[in-house]
C-alpha positions in Angstrom: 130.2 161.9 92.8 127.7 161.3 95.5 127.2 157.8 94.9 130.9 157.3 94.5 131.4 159.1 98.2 128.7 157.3 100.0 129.7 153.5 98.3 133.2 154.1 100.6 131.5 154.8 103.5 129.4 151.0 103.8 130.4 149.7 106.9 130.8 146.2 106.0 132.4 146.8 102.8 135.1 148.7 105.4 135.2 145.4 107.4 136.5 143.4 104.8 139.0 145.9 103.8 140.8 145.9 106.6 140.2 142.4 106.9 142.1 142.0 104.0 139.7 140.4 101.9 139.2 142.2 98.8 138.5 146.2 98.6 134.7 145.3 97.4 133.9 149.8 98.3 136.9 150.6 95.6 135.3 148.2 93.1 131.3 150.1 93.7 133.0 153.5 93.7 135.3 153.5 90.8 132.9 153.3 87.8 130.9 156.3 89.6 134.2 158.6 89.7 135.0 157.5 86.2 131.3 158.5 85.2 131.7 161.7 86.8 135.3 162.9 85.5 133.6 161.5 81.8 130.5 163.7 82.4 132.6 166.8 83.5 135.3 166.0 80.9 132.0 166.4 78.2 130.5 169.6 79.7 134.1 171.0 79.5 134.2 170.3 75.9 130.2 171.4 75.6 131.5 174.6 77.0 134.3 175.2 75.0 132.3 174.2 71.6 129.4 176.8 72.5 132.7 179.7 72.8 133.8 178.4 69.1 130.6 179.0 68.1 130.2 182.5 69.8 133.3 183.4 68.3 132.5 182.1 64.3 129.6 184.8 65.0 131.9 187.8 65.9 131.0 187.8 69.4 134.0 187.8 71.2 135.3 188.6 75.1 135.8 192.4 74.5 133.1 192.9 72.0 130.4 194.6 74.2 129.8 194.8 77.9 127.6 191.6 77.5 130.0 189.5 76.1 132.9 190.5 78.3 130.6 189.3 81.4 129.5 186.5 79.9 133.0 184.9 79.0 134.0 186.4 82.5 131.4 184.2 84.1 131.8 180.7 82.0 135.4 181.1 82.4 135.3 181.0 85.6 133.1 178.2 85.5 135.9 176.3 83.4 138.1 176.7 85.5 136.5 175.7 88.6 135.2 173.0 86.2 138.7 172.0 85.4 139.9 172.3 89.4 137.5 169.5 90.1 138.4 167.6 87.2 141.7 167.6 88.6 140.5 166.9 92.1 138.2 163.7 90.6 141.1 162.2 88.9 143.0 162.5 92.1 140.6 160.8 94.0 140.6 158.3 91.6 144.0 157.4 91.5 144.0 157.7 95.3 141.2 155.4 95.9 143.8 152.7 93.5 147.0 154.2 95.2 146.7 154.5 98.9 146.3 151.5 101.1 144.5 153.0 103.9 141.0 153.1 103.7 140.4 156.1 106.1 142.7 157.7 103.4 141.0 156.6 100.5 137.5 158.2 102.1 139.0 161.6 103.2 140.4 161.9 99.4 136.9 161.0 98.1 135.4 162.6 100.8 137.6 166.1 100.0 136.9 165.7 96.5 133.0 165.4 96.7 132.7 168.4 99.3 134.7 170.4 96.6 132.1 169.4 94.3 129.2 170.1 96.4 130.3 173.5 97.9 130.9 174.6 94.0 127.5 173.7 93.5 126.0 175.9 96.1 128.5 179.0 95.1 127.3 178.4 91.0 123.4 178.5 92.5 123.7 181.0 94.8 126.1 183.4 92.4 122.9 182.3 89.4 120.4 183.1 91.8 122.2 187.0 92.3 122.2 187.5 88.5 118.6 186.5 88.1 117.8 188.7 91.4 119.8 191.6 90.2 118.3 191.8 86.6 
């Protein structure tokens, strides 16, 4: 997502945009968002085969305490998983969409700071658990 953020952000790339000579940033950026929704897309499914599994074993969401935190905790991770899903393939379609370029980097530029302050929320909530044991 990074990589995808900072390839709109090359100045001369911006130049011939709004020159009109091509939209060379879109062309660097795209395979990196498509990487990135394909790489989410498989952790999703990663996620939900590991609860198939926990489920052919009889450990459900309201089996013990354990469990019920556990499910509580990845499934809020799916869905903020899924959120930003929906906020790549936005920025995707935007980036092919809009005309603007300024628009094009503040929906790439939205969608990668949703990314990133997830990230720090996932550590820092990991890092209580592990503190709190």
């Amino acid at each position: 997502m990074e990589v995808a953020r900072r390839q709109l952000f090359h100045e001369i790339d911006i130049m011939e945009e709004w020159l009109g000579l091509g939209r060379p940033a879109v062309r660097r950026a795209a395979p990196w968002l498509i990487a990135t929704i394909g790489l989410g897309g498989l952790f999703l499914a990663g996620q939900w085969m590991a609860w198939r599994q926990l489920a052919q074993q009889g450990l459900y969401f309201a089996t013990d305490p354990n469990s019920y935190f556990f499910y509580l905790v990845t499934g809020v991770h799916a869905a903020h998983l899924f959120l930003g899903l929906g906020a790549l393939v936005f920025a995707l379609v935007a980036m092919f969409r809009l005309r603007r370029v300024e628009m094009r980097q503040i929906a790439v530029d939205c969608t990668a700071w949703y990314w990133h302050a997830m990230g720090v929320f996932w550590l820092f909530l990991f890092g209580l658990i592990v503190f709190f044991q």
